[in-house]
Rosetta silent file (secondary structure, phi, psi, omega in degrees, C-alpha in Angstrom):
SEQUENCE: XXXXXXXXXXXXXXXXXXXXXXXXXXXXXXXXXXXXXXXXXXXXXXXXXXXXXXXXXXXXXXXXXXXXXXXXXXXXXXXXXXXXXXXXXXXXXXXXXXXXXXXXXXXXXXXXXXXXXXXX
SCORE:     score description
SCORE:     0.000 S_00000001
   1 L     0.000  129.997  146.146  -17.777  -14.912  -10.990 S_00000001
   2 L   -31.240  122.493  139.826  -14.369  -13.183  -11.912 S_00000001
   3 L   -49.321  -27.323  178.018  -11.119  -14.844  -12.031 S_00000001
   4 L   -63.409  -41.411 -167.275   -9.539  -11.910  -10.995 S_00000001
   5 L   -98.971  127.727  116.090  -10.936  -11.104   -7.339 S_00000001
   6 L    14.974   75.568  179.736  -11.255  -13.093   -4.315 S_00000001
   7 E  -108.208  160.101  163.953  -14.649  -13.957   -3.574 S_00000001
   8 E  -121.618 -179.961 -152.362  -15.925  -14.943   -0.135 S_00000001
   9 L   -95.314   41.639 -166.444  -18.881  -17.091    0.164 S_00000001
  10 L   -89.621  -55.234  175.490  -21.268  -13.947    1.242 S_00000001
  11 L   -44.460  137.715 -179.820  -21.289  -13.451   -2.270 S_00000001
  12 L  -116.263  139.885 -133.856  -24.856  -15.136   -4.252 S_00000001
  13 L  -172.882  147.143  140.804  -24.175  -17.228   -7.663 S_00000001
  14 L  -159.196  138.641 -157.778  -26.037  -19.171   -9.340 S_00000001
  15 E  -112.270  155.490 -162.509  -25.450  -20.957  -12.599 S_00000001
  16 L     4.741   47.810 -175.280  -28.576  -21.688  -14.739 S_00000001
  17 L    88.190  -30.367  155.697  -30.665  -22.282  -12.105 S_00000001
  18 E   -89.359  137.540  168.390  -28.366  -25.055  -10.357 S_00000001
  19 L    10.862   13.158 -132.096  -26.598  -25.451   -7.401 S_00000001
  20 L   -49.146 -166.880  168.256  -23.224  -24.212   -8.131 S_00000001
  21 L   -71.669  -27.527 -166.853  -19.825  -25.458   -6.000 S_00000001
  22 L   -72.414  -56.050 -153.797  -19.439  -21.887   -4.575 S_00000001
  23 H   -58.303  -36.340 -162.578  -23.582  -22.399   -3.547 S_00000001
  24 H   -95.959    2.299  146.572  -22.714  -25.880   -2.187 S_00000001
  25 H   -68.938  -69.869  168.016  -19.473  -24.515   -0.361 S_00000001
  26 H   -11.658  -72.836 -163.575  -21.882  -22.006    1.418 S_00000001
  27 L   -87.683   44.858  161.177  -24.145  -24.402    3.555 S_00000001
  28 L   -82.676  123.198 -147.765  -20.728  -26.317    5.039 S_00000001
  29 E  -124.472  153.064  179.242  -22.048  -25.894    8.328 S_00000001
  30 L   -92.069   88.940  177.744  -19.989  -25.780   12.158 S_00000001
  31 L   -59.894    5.583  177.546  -21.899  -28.730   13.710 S_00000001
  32 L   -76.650  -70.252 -167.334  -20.470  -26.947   17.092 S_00000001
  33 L  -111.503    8.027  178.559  -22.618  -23.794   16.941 S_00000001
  34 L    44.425  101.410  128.337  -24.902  -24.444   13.446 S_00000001
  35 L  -140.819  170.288  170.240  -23.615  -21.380   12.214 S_00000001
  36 E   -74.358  144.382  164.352  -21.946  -20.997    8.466 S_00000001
  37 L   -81.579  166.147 -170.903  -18.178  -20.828    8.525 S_00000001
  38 L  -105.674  107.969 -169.393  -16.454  -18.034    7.104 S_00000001
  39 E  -129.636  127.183 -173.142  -14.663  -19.697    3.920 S_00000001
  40 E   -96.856  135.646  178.811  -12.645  -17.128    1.595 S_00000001
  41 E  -126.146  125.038  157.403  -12.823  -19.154   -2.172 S_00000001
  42 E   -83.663  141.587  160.821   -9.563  -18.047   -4.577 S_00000001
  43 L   -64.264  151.699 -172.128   -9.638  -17.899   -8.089 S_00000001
  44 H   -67.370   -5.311  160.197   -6.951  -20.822   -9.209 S_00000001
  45 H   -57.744  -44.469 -174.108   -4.487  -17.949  -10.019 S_00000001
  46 H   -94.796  -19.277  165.129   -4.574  -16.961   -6.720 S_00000001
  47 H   -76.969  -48.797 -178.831   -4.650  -19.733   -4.843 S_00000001
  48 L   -70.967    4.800 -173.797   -1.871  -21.376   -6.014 S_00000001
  49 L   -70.550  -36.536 -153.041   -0.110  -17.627   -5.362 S_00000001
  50 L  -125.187   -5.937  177.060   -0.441  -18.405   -1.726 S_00000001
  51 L   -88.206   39.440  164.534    0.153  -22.332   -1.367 S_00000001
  52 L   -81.668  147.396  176.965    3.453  -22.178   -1.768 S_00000001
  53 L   -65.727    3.694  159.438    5.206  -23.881    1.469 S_00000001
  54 L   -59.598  -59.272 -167.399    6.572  -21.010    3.132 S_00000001
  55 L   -80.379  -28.775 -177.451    2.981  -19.414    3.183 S_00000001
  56 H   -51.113  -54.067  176.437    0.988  -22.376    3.872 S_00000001
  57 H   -64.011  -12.096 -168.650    3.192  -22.508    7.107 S_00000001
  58 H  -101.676  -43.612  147.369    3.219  -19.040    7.710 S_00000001
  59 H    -9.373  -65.356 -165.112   -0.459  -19.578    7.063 S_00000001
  60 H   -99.110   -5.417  152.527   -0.991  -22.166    9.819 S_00000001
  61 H   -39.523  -63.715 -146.306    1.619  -20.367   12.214 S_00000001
  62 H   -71.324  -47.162  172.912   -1.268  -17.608   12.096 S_00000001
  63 H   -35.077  -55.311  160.298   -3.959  -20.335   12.444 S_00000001
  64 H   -68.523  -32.434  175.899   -2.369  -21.352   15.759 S_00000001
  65 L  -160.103  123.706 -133.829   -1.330  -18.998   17.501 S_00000001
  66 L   -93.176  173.082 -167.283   -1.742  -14.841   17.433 S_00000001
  67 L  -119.773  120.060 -171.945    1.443  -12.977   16.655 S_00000001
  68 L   -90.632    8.826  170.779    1.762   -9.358   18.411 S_00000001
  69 L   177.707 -163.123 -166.559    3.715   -8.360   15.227 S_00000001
  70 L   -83.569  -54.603 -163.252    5.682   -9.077   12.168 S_00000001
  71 L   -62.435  -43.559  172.503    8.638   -9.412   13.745 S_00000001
  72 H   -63.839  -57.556  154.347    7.589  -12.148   16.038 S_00000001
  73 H   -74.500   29.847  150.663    6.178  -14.166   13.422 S_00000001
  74 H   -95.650  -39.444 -164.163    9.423  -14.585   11.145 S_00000001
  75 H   -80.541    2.103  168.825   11.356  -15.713   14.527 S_00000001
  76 L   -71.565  -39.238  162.603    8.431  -18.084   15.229 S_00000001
  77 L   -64.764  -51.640 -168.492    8.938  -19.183   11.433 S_00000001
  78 L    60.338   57.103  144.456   13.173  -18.310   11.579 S_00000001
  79 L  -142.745  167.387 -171.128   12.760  -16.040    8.694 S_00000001
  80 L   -66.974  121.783 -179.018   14.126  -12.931    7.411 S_00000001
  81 L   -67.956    6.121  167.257   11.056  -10.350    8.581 S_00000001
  82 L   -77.508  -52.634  178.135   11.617   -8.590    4.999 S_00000001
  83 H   -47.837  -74.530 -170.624   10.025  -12.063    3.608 S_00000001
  84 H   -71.259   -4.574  147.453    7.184  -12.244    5.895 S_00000001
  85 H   -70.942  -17.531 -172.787    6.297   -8.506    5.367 S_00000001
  86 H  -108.749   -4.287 -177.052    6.384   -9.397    1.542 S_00000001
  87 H   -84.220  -51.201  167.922    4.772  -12.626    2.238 S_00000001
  88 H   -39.291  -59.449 -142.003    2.049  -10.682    4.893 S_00000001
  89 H   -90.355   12.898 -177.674    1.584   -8.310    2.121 S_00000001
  90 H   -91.587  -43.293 -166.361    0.571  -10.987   -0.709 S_00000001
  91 H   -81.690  -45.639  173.040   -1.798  -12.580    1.452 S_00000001
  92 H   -82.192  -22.068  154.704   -3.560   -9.374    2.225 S_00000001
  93 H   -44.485  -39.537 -171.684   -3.984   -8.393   -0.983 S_00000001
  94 L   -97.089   16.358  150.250   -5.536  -11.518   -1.826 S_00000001
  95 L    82.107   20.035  158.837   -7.834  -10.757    1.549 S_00000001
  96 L   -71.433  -30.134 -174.816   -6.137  -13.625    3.357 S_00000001
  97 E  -158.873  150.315 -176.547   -4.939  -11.909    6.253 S_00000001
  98 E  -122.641  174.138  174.857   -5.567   -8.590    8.002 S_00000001
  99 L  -108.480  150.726  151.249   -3.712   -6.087   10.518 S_00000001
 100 L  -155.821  140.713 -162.143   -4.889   -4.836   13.500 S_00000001
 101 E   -43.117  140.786 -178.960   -2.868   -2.042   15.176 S_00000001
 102 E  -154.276   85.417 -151.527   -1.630   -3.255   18.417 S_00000001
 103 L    88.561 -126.746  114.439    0.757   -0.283   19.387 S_00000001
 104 L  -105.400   30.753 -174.043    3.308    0.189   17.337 S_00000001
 105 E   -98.822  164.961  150.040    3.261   -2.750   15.707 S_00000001
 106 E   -93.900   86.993  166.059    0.828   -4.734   13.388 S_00000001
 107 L   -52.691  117.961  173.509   -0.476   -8.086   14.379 S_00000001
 108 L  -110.794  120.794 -169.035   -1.514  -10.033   11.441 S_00000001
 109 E   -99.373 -179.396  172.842   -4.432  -11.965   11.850 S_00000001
 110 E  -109.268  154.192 -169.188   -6.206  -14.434    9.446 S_00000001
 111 L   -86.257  -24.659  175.106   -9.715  -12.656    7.967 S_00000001
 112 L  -133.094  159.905 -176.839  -10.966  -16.550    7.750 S_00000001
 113 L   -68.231  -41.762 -173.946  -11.767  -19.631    9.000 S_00000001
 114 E  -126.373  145.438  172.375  -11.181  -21.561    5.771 S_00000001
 115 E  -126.776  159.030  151.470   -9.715  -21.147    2.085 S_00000001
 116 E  -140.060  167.879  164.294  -10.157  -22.733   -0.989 S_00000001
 117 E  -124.075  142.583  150.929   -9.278  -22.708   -4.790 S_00000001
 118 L   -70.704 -179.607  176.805  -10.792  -23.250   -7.349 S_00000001
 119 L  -131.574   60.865  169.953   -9.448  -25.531   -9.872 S_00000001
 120 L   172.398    0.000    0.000  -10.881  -24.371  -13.211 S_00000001
């Protein structure tokens, strides 16, 4: 696996024939509906890129409740909406969050149920 990219856990690994963490992330299972959750895994560059406490919260804003736009989520937050458009636009690079046209606005959703990082 790359350090560089994102992966999500769609992706198949395996390291010499064992188990890896990514394979043993995979079958974390929703004891609601037995289906796999959808868990986006960061390289540890990128993860800590996005834990910072601003985003975590802006994170778990999104988690909670949907946002009809940018603008909505900074005054839900009480921040300046140039920071959460530059915040928005870190997190979708790193495939954390998505748009989806709602007018003329954006609504930024989250693309997953779960993240992680690695830590090595």
């Amino acid at each position: 696996m790359s350090l560089d990219t994102p992966h999500s856990l769609s992706d198949t690994e395996t390291q010499s024939g064992e188990e890896s963490r990514i394979d043993k992330l995979r079958k974390i299972h929703d004891t609601k509906d037995n289906r796999s959750e959808d868990i986006l895994v960061l390289d540890s560059e990128s993860y800590s890129k996005i834990t910072t406490k601003e985003r975590l919260k802006m994170i778990k804003a999104l988690r909670e409740k949907e946002f009809d736009s940018k603008k909505e989520l900074a005054e839900e937050l009480g921040r300046d909406v140039k920071n959460i458009h530059d915040d928005l636009d870190l997190l979708r690079r790193k495939n954390v969050v998505e748009f989806e046209s709602n007018g003329r606005s954006l609504s930024p959703r989250l693309r997953h149920q779960h993240i992680a990082g690695e830590i090595i």
